[in-house]
MDAnalysis code that builds the backbone (N, CA, C; Angstrom):
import MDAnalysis as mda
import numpy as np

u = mda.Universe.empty(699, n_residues=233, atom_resindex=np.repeat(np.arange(233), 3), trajectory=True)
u.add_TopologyAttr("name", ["N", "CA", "C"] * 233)
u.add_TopologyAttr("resid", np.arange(1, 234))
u.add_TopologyAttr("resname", ["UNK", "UNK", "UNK", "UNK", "UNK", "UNK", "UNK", "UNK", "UNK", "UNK", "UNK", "UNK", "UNK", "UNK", "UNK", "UNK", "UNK", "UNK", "UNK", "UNK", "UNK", "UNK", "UNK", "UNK", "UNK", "UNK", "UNK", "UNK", "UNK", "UNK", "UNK", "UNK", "UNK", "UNK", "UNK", "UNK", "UNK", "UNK", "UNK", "UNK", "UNK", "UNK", "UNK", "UNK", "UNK", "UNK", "UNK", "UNK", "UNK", "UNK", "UNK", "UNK", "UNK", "UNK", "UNK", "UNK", "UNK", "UNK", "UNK", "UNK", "UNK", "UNK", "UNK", "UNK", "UNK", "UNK", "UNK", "UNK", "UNK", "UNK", "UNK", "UNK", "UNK", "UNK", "UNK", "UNK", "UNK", "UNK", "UNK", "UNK", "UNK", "UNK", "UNK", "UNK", "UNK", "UNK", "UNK", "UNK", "UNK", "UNK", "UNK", "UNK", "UNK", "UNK", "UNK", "UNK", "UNK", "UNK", "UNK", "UNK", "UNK", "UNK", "UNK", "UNK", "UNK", "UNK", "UNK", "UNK", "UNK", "UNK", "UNK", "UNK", "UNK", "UNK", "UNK", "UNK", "UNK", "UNK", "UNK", "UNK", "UNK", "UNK", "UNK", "UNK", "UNK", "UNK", "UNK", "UNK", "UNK", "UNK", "UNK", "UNK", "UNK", "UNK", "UNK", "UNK", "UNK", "UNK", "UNK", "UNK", "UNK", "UNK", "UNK", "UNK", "UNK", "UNK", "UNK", "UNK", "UNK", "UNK", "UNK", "UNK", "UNK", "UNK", "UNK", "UNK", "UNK", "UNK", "UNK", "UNK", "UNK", "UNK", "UNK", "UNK", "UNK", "UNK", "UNK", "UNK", "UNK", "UNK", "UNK", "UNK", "UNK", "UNK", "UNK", "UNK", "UNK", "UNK", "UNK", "UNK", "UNK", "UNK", "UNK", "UNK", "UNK", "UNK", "UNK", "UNK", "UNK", "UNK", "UNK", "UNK", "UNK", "UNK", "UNK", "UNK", "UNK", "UNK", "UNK", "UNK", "UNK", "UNK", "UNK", "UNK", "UNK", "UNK", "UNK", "UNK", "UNK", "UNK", "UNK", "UNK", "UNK", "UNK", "UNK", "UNK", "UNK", "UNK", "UNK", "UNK", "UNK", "UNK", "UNK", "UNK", "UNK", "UNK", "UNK", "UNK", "UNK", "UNK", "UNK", "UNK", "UNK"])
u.atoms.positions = np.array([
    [157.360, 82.303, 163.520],
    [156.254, 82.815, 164.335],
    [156.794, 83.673, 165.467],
    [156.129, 84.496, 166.073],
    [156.345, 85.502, 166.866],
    [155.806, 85.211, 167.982],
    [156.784, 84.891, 169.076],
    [156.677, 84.495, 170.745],
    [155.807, 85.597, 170.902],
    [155.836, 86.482, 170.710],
    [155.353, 87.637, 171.988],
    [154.735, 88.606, 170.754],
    [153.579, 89.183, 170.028],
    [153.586, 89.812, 169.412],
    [152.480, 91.356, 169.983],
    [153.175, 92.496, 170.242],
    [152.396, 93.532, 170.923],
    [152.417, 95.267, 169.933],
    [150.645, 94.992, 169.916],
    [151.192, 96.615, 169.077],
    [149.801, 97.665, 169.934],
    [150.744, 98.837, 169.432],
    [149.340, 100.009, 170.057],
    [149.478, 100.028, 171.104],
    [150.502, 99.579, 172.113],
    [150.582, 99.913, 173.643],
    [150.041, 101.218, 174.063],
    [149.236, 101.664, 175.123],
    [149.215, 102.825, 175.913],
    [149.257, 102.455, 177.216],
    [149.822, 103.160, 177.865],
    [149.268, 103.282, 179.429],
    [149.795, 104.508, 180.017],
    [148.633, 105.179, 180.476],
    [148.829, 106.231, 181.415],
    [148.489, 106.525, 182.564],
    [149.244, 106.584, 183.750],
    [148.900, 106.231, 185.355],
    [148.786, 108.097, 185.522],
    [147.881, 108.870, 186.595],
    [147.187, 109.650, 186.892],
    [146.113, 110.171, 185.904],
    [145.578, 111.456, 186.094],
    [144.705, 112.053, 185.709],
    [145.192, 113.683, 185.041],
    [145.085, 114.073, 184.145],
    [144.848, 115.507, 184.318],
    [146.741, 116.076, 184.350],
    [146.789, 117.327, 184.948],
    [148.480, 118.090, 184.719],
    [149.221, 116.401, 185.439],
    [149.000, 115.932, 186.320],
    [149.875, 114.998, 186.817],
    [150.080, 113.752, 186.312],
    [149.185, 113.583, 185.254],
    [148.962, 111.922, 184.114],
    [150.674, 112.289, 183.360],
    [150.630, 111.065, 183.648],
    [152.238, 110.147, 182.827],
    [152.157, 109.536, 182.032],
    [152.271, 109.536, 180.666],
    [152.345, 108.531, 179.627],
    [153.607, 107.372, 179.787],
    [153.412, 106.610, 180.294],
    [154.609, 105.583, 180.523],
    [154.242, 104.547, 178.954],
    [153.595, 104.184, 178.420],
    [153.467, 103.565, 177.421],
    [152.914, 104.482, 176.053],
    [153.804, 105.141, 174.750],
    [153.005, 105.357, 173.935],
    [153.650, 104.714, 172.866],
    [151.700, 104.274, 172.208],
    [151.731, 103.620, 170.722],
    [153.228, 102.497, 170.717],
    [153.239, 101.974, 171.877],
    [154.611, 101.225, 171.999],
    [153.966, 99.851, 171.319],
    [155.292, 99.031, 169.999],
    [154.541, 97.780, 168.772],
    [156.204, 97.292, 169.159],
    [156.199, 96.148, 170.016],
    [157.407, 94.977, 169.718],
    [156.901, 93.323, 169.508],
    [157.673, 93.006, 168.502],
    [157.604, 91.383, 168.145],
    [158.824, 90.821, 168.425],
    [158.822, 89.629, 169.202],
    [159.856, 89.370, 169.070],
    [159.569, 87.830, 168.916],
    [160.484, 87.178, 168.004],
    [160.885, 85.845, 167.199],
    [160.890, 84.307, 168.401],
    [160.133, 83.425, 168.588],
    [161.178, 82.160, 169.250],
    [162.699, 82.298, 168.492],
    [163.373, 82.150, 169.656],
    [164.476, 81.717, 169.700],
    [165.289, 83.260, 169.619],
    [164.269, 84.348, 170.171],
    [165.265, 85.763, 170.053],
    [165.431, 86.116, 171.464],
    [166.326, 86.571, 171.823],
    [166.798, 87.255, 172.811],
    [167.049, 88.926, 172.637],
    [165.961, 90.059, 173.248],
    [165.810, 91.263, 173.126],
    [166.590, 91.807, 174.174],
    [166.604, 93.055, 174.111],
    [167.228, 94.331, 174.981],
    [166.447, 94.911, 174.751],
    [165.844, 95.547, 176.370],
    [165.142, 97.341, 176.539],
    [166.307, 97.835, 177.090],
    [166.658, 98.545, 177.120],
    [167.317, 99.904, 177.351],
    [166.798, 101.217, 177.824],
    [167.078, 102.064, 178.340],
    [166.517, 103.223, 178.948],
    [166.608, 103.664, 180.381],
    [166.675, 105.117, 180.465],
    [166.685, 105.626, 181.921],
    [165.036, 105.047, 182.532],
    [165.509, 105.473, 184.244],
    [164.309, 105.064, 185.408],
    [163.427, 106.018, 184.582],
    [162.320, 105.391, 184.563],
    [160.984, 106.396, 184.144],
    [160.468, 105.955, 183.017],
    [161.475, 105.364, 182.054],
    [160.938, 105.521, 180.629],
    [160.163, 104.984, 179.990],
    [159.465, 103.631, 180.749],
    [158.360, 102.810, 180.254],
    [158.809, 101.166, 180.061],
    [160.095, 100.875, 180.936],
    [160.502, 99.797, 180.415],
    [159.807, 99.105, 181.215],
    [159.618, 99.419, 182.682],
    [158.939, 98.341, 183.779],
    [157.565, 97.910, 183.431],
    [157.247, 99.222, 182.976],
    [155.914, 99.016, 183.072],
    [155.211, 98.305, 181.331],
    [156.263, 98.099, 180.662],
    [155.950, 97.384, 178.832],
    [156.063, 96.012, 179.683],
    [157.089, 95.586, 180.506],
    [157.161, 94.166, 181.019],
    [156.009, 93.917, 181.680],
    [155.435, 94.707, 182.437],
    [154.550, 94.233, 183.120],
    [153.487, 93.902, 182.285],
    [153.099, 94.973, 180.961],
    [152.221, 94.614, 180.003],
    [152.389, 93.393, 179.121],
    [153.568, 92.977, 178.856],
    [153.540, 91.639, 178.356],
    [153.756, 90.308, 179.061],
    [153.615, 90.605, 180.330],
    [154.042, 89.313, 181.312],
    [152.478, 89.245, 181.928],
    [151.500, 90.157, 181.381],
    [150.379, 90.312, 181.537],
    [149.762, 90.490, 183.514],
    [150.917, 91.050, 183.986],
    [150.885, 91.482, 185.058],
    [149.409, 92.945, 185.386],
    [149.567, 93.194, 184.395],
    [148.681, 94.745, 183.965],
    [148.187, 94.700, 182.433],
    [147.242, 95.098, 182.548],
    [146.978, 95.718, 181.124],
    [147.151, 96.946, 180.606],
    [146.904, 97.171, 179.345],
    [147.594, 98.504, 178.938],
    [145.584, 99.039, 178.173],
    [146.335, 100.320, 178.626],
    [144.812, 101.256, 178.635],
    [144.394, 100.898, 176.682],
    [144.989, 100.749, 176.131],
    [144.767, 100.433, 174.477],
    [145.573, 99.603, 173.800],
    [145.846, 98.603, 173.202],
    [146.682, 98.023, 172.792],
    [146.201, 96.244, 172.460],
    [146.926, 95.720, 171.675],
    [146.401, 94.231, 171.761],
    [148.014, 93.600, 171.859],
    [148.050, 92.090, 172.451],
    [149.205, 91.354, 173.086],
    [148.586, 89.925, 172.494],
    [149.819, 89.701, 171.664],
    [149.776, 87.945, 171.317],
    [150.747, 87.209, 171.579],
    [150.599, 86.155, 172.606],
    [151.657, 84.794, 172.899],
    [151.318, 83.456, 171.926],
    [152.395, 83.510, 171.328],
    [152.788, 82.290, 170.541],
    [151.307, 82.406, 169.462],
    [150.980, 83.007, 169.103],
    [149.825, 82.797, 167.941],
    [148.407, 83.263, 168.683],
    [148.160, 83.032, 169.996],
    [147.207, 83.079, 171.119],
    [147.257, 84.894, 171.750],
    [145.989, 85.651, 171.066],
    [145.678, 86.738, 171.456],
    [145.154, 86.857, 172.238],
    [146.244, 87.048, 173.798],
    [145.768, 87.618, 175.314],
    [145.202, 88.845, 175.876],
    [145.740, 89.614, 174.672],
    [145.009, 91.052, 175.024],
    [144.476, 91.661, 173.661],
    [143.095, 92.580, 173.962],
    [142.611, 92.469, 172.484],
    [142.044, 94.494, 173.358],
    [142.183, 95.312, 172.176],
    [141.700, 96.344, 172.822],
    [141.800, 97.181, 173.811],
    [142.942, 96.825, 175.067],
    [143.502, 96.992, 175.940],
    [142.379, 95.858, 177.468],
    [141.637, 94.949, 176.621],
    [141.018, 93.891, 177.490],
    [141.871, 92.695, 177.717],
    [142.476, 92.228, 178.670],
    [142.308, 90.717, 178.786],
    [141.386, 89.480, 178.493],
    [141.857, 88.712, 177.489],
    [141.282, 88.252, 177.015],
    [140.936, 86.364, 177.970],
    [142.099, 86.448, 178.716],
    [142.639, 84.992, 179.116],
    [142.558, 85.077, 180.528],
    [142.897, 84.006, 181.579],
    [142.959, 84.122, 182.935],
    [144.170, 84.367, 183.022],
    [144.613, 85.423, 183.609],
    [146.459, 86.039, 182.917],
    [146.870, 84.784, 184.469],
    [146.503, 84.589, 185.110],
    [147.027, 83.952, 186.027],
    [147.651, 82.623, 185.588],
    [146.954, 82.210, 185.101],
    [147.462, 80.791, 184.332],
    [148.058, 81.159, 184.020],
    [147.547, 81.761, 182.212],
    [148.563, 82.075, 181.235],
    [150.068, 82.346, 181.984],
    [150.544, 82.804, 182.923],
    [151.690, 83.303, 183.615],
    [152.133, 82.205, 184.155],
    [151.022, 81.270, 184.619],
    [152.305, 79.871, 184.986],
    [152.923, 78.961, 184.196],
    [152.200, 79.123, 182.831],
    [152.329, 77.910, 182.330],
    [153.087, 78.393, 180.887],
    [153.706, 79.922, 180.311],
    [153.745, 79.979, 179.059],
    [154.407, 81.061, 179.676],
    [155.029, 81.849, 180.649],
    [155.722, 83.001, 181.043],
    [156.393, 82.769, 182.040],
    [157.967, 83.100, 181.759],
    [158.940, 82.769, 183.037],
    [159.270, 84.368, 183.259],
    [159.462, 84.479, 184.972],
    [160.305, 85.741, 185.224],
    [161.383, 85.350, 185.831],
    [162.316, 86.861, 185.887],
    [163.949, 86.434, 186.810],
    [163.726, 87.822, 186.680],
    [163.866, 88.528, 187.961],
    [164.183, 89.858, 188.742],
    [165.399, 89.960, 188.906],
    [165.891, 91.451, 189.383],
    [167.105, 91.695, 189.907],
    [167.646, 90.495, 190.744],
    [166.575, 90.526, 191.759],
    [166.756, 89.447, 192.656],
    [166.931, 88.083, 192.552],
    [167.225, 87.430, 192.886],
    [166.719, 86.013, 191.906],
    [165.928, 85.366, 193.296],
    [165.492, 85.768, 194.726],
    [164.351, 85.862, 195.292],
    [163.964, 84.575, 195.126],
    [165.277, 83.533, 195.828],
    [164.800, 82.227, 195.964],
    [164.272, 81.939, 197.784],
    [164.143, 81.253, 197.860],
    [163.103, 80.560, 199.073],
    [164.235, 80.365, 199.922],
    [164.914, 81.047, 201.205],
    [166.049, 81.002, 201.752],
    [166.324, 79.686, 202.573],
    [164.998, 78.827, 202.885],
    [165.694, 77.659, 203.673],
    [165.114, 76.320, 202.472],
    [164.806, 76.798, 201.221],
    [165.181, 75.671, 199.972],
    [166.315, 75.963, 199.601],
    [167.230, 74.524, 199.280],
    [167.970, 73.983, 198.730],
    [167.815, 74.389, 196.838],
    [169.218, 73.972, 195.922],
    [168.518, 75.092, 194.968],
    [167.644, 73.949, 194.233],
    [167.861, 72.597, 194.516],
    [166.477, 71.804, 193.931],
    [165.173, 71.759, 194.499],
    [164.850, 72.047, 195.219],
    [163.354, 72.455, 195.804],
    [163.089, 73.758, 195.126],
    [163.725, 75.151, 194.845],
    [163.539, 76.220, 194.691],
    [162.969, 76.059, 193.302],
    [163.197, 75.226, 192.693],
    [162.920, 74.681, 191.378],
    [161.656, 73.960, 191.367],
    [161.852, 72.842, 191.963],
    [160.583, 72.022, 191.910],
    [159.439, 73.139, 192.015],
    [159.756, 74.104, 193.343],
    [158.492, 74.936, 193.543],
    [157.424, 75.347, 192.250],
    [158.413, 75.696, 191.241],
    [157.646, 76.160, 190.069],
    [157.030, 75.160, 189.257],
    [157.046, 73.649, 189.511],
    [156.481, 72.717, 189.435],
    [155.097, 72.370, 190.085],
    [155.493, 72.303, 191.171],
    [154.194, 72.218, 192.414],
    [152.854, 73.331, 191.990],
    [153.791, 74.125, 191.489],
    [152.215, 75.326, 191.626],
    [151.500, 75.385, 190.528],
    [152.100, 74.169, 189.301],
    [151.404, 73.652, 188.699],
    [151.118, 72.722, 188.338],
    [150.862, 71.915, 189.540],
    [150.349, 70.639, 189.798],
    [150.872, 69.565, 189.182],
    [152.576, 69.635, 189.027],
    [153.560, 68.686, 188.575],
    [154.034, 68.232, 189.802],
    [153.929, 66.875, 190.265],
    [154.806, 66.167, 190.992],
    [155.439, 65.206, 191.026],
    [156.188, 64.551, 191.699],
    [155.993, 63.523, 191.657],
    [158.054, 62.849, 190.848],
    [158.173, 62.036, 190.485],
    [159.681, 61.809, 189.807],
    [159.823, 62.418, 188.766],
    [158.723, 62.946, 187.737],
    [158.648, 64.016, 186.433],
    [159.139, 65.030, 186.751],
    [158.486, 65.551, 187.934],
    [159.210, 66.611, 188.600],
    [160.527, 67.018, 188.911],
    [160.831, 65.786, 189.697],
    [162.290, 65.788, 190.176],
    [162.776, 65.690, 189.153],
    [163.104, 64.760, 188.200],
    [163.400, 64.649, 186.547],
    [164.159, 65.462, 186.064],
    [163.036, 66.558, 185.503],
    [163.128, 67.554, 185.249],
    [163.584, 69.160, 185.704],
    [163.356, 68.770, 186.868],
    [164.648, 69.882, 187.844],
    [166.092, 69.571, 188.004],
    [165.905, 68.330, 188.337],
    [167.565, 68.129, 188.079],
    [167.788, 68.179, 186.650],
    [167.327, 68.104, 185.621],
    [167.794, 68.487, 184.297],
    [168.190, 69.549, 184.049],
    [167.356, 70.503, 184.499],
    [167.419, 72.482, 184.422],
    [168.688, 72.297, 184.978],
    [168.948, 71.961, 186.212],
    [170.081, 72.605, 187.156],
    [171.331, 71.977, 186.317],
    [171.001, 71.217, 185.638],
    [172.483, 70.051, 185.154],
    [172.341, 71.131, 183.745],
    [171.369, 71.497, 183.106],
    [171.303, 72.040, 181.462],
    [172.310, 74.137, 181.758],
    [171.941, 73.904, 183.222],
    [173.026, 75.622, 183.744],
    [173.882, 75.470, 184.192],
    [174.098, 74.502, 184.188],
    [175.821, 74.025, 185.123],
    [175.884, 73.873, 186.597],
    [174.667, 73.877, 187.121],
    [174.571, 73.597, 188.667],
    [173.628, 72.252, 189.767],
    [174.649, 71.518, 188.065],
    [174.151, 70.295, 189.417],
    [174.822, 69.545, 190.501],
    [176.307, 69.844, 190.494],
    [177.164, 70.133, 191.173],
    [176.536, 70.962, 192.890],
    [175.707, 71.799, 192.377],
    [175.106, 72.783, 193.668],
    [173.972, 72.362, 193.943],
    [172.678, 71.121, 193.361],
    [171.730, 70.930, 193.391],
    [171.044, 71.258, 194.947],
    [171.936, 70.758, 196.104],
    [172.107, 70.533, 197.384],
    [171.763, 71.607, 198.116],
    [172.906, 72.559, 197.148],
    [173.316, 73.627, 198.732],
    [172.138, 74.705, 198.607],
    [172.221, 75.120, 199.735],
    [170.951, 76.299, 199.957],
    [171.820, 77.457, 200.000],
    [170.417, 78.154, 199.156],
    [170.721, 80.187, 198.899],
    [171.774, 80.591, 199.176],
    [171.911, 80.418, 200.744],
    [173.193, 81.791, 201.174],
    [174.820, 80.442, 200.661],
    [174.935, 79.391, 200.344],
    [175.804, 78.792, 200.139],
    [176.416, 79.137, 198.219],
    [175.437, 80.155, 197.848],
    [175.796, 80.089, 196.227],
    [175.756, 81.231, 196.032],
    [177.131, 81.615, 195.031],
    [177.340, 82.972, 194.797],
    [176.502, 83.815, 193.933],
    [175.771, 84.717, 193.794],
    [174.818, 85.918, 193.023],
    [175.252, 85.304, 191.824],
    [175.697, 84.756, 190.939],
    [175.528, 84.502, 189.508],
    [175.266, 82.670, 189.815],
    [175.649, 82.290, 190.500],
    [174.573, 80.973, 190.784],
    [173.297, 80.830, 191.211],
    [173.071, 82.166, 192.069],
    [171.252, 82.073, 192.316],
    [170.436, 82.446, 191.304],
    [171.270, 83.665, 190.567],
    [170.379, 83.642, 189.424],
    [169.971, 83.037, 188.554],
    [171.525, 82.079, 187.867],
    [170.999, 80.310, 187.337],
    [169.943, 79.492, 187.616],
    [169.903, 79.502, 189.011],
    [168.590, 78.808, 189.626],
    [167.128, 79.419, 189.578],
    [167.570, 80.753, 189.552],
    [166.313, 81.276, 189.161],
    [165.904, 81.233, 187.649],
    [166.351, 81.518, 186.871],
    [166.549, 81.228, 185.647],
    [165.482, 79.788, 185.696],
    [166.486, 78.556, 186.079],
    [165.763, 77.006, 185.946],
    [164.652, 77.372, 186.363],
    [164.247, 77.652, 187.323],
    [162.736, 78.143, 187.850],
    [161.597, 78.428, 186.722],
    [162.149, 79.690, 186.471],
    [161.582, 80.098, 185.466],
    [161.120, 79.716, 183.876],
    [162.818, 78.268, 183.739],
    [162.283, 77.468, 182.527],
    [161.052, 76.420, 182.782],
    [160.928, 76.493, 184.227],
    [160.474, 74.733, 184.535],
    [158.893, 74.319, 183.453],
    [158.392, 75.383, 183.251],
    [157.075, 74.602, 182.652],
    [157.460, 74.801, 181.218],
    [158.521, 75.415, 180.610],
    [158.686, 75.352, 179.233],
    [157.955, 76.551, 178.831],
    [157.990, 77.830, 179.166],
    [157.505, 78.800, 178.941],
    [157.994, 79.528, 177.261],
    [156.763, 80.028, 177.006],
    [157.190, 80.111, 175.618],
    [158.082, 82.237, 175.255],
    [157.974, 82.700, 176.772],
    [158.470, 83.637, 176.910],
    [159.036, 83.933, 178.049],
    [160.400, 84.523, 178.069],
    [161.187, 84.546, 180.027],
    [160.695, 85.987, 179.355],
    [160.623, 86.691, 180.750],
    [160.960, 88.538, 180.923],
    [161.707, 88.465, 182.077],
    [162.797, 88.956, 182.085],
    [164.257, 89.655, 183.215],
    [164.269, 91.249, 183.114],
    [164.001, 91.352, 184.119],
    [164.194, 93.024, 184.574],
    [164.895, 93.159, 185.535],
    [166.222, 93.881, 184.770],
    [167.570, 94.027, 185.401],
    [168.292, 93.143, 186.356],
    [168.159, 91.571, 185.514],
    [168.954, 90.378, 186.248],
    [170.327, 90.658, 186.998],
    [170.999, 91.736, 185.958],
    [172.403, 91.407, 186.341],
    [172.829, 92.809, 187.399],
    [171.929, 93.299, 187.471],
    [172.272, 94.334, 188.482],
    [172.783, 94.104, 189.546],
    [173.001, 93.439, 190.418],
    [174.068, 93.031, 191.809],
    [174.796, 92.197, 191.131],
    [175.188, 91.924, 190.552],
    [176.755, 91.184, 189.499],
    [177.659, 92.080, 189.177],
    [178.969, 91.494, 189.276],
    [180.193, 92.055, 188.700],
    [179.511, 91.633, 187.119],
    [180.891, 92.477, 186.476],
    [180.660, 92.520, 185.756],
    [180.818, 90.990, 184.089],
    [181.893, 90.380, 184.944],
    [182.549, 89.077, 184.586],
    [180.629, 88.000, 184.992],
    [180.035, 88.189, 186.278],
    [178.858, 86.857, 185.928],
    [177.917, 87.905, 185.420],
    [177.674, 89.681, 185.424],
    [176.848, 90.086, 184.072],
    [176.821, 89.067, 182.754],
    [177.886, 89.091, 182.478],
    [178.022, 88.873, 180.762],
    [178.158, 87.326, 180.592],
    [178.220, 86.117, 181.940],
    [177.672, 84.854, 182.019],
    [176.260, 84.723, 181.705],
    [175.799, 85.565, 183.079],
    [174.286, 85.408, 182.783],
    [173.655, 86.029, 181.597],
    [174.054, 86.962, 180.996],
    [173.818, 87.248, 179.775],
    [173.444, 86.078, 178.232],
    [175.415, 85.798, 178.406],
    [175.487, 84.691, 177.326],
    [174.133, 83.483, 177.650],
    [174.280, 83.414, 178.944],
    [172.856, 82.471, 179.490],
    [172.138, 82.758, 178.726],
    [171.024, 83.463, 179.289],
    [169.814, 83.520, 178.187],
    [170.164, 83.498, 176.696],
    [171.227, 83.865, 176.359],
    [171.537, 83.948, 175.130],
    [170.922, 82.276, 174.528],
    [172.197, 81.622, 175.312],
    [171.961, 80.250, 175.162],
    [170.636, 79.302, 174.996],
    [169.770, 80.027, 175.902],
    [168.364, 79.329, 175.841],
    [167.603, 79.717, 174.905],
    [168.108, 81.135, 174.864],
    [166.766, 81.376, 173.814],
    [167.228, 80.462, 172.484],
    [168.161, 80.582, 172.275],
    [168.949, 79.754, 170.812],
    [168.367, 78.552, 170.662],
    [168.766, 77.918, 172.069],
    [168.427, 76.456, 172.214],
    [167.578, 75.911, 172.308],
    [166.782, 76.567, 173.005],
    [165.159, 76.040, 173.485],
    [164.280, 76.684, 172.679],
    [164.531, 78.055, 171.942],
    [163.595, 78.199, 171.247],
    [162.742, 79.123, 172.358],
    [162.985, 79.647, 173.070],
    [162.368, 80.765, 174.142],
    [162.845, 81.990, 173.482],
    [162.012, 82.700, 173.459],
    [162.078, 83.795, 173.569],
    [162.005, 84.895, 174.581],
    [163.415, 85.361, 174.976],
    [163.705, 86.231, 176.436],
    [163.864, 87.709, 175.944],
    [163.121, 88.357, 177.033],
    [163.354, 89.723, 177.133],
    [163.619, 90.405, 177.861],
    [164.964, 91.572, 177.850],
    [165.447, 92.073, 179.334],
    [166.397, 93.004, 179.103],
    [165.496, 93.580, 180.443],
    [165.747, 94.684, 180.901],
    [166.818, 95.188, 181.668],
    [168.041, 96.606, 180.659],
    [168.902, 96.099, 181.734],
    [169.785, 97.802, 180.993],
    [170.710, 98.018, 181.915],
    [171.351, 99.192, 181.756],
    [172.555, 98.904, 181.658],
    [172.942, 97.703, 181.638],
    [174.506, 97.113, 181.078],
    [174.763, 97.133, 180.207],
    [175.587, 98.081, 179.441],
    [176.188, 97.806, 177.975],
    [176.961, 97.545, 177.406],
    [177.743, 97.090, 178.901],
    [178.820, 96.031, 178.536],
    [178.470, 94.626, 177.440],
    [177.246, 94.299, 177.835],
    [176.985, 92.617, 177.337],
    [175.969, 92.977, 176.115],
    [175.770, 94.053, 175.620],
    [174.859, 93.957, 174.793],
    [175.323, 93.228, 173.524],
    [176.276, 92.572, 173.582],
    [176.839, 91.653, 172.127],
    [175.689, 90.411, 172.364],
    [175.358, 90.634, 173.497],
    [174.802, 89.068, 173.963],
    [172.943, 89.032, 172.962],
    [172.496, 90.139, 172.832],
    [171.496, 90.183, 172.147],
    [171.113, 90.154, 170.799],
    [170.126, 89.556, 170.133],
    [170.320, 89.466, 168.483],
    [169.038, 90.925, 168.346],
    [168.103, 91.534, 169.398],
    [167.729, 92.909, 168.980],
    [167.994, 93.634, 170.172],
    [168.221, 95.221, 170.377],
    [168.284, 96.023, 170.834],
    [166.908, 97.361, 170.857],
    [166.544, 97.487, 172.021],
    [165.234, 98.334, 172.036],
    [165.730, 99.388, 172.850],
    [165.352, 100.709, 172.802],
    [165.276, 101.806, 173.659],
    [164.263, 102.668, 173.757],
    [164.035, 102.679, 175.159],
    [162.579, 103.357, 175.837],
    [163.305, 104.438, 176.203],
    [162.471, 105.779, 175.944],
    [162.493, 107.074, 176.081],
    [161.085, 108.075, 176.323],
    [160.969, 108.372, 177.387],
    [159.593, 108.936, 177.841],
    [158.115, 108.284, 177.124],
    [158.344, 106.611, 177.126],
    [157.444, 106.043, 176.701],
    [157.243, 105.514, 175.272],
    [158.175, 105.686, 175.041],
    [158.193, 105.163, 173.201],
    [159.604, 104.516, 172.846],
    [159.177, 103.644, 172.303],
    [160.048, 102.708, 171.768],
    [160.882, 102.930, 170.694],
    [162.116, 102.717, 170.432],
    [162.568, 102.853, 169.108],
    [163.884, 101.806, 168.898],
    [164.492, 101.558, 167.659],
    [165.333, 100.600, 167.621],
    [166.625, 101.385, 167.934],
    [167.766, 100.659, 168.860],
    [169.030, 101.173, 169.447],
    [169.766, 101.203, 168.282],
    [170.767, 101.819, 168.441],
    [171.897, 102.310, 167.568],
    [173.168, 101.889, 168.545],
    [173.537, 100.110, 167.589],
    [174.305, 99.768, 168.275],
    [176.108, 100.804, 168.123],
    [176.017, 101.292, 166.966],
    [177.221, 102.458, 167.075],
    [177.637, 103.075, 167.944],
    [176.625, 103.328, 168.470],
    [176.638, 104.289, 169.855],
    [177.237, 104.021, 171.386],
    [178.067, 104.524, 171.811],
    [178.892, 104.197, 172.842],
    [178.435, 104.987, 173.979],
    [177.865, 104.708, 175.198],
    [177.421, 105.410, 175.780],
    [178.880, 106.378, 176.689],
    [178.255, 107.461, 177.382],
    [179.592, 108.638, 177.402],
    [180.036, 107.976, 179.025],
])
């Protein structure tokens, strides 16, 4: 079955000589348990396909299915995307944009709390995430005490906490060397394998692209499959 299934994308932001096609006729499926790559220069439609399947936005034509469950039908929302986003969609940004005076087990729980999980299940289960990324060792220490490929771990756990049946990362590893790039990489790798998530992300590193089982490239709004041959210059 297909985590994420989206076809017929459009979206075009202005009007008239100044309208931008950032989405055309853009169709990706991707598998539980796959881990994707977008690819592409600033402009090309990658931000804005995430935003359409993290159901942040809708797309002017197109229909969007999570896990069997058709959220977008016609370029309508079909669902309260708000939910749907807490409970079946994880994100991790460049940033990993944790809570600077939480500790990295509160930063976690948070994504618990806001859906009305509390309580020792809670705790439970956060210390599980942090122990299932290798940071339970750090459970303790707060933000500025953990290095950029440990906050992102934590963000990451965040993002697993309700068991989401899709992560989206847009350009995680961008403030990383290049050595915790291709950690956090193998990461998601790992989850999606393991857990059966299906992650998608966005990223201009091509160092780690071994880490992905598909490769996508956005080009003035259209999608096409990468040509892993290809060595960039």
């Amino acid at each position: 079955m297909f985590a994420i299934e989206a076809t017929g994308l459009n979206k075009t932001y202005g009007e008239g000589e100044t309208a931008v096609s950032a989405l055309r006729d853009v169709s990706l499926h991707v598998s539980k348990g796959e881990v994707s790559a977008l690819l592409g220069p600033s402009g090309s439609g990658k931000s804005t396909l995430l935003t359409v399947l993290g159901l942040l936005q809708a797309p002017d034509t197109g229909n969007v299915s999570l896990g069997g469950m058709q959220v977008v039908k016609d370029g309508q929302l079909l669902v309260d995307a708000a939910q749907v986003r807490r409970t079946h969609i994880g994100f991790v940004f460049q940033k990993a944009n944790l809570v600077p005076f939480l500790n990295a087990l509160d930063n976690v729980l948070v994504a618990f709390e806001i859906n009305g999980v509390s309580g020792k299940k809670a705790h439970e289960k956060a210390v599980h995430l942090l122990g299932y990324l290798g940071l339970k060792d750090r459970a303790h220490h707060m933000p500025d005490e953990l290095s950029g490929g440990q906050q992102q771990r934590v963000a990451i756990a965040r993002a697993l906490a309700m068991e989401p049946k899709l992560v989206l990362a847009d350009e995680p590893t961008a403030a990383l060397d290049s050595h915790r790039s291709r950690d956090v990489m193998q990461l998601f790798r790992h989850v999606a394998h393991e857990l059966g998530t299906a992650v998608v992300v966005v990223t201009h590193d091509h160092r780690t692209l071994d880490a992905f089982d598909a490769i996508h490239e956005m080009e003035d709004g259209l999608l096409s499959p990468f040509d892993r041959e290809r060595r960039p210059i």
